[in-house]
C-alpha positions as CSV (number, residue, x, y, z in Angstrom):
1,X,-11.3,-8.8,-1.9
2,X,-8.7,-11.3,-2.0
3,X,-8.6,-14.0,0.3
4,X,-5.8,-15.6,2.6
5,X,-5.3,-19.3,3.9
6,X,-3.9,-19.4,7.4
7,X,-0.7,-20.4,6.3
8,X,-0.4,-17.2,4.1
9,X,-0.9,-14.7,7.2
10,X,2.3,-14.5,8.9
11,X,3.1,-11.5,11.8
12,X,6.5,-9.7,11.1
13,X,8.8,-11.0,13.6
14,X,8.5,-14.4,12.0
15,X,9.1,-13.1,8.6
16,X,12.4,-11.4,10.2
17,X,13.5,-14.2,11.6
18,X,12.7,-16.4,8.7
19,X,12.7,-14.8,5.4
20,X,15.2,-17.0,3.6
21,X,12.7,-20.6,4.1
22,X,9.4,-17.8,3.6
23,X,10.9,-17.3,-0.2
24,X,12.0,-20.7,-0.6
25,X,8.5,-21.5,0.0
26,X,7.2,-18.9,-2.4
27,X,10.0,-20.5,-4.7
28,X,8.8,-24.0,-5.0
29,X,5.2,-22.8,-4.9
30,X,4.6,-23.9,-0.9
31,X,2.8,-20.4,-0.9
32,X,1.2,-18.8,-3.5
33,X,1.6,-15.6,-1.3
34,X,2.7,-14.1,2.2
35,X,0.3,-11.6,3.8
36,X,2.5,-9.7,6.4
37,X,0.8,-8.9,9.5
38,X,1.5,-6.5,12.1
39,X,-0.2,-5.3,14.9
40,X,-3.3,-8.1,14.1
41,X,-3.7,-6.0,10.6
42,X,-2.5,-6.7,7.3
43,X,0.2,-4.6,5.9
44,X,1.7,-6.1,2.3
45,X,1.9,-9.2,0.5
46,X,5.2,-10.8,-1.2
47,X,4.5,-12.9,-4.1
48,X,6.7,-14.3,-6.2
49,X,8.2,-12.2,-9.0
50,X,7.0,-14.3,-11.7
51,X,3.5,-13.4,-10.9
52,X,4.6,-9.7,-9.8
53,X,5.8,-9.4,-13.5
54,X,2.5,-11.1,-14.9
55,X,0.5,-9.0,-13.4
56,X,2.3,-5.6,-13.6
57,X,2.0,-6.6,-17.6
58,X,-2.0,-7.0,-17.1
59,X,-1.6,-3.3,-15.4
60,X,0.0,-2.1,-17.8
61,X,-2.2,-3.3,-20.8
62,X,-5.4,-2.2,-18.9
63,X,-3.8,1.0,-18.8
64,X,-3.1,1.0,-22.6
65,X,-6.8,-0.3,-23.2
66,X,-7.7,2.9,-21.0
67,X,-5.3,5.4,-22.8
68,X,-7.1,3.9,-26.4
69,X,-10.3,4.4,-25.7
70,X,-9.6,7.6,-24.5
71,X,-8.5,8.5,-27.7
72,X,-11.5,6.9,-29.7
73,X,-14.1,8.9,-27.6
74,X,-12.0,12.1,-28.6
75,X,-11.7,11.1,-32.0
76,X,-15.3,12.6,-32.6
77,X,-15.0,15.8,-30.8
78,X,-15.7,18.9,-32.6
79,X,-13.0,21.6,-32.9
80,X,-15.2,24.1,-30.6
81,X,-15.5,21.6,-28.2
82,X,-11.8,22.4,-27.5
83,X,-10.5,24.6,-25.1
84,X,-7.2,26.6,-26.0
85,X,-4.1,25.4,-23.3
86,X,-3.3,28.7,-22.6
87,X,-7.1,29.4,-21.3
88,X,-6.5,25.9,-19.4
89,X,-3.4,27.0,-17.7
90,X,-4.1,30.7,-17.2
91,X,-7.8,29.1,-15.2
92,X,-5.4,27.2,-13.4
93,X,-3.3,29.8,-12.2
94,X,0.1,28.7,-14.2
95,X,0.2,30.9,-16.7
C-alpha cells in the first residue's frame, strides 16, 4: 500500500477552491502527489504527468512481459491439446 504524508491528503473543497497553487505545487515538486479526500476516505490521487507517463510505460511493458510469456508457455503445446474455435464459441453460446 502506498503511503501519504499529511500534506498529500487534502479534502475536496480545498482542491476546488485551490487547484491552480495544488498543480503548481505538484509542478515544482512541493508534492510528489495529492490524495483527494472526501467524506474522511480517499477517492484519487493527481500526480504529475511526468510520472503518470513513466509509469503507464512500466504498465504497459509488464503487460508485454505478460503477453510473452504467454506465448513461450504455448510454444510447447501439442496440437491435440487444442481446442477447435468453433467448439469454443458454440460452448459459449455464440455460435
Amino acid at each position: 500500500m502506498v503511503g501519504y504524508a499529511k500534506e498529500e491528503i487534502i479534502p475536496i473543497t480545498r482542491i476546488v477552491r485551490n487547484l491552480g497553487g495544488i498543480l503548481n505545487q505538484l509542478k515544482t515538486r512541493k508534492l510528489k502527489k495529492v490524495a483527494i479526500s472526501r467524506n474522511n476516505t480517499l477517492e484519487s490521487v493527481i500526480i504529475p504527468v511526468e510520472e503518470y507517463e513513466k509509469l503507464r510505460e512500466a504498465y504497459d511493458l509488464m503487460e508485454h512481459i505478460d503477453i510473452y510469456k504467454l506465448v513461450k508457455e504455448r510454444e510447447d503445446t501439442g496440437i491435440k491439446e487444442f481446442i477447435p474455435l468453433e467448439q469454443v464459441l458454440e460452448e459459449n453460446g455464440l455460435l
